[in-house]
N, C-alpha and C positions, 0 to 999 in steps of 0.2 A: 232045794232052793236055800240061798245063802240068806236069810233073815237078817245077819248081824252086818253085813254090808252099811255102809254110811251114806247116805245122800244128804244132799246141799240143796236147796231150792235158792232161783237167781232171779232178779226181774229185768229184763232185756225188751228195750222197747219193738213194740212189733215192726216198724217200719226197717229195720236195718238187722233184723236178727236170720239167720240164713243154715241152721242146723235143723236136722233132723232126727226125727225117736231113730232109735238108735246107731246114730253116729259118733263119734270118738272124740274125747274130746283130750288136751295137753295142758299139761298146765302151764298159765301164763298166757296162752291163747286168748285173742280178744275176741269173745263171743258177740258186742252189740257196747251200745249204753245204754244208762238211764240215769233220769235227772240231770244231764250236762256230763256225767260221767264214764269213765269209759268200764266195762264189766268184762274181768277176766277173770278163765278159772282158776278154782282156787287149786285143785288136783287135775292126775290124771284122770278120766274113767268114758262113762257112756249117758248119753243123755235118754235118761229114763222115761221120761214125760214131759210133754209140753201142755200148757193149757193159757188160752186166752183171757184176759180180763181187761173186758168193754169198758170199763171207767177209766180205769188208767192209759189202754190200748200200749197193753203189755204183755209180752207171755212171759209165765211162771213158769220156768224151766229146770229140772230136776235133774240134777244128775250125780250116781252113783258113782262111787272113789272107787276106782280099780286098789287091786289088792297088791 
């Protein structure tokens, strides 16, 4: 396992966010918004984890830089 690999964590609002653990992501890709704004990735890579969070009804979405 690659340890040194880089993740990015994003917050993408739940209602319009439409990826899955691991699915591929481009960079430049518009993954969702949040806050009125639009969230794209920063790199290439793969989306590591998603995880919900009921106060904001946002997911926390992880994802690792391809190399």
């Amino acid at each position: 396992m690659d340890t040194s690999a880089k993740q990015i964590v994003l917050k993408v609002e739940a209602s319009v966010f439409s990826k899955q653990l691991g699915d591929p992501v481009r960079k430049g890709e518009l993954l969702g918004r949040f806050a009125g704004d639009e969230v794209i990735a920063p790199c290439n890579g793969t989306i590591k984890g998603v995880s919900f969070d009921p106060v904001d009804h946002v997911f926390m979405v992880v994802i690792e830089q391809a190399s």
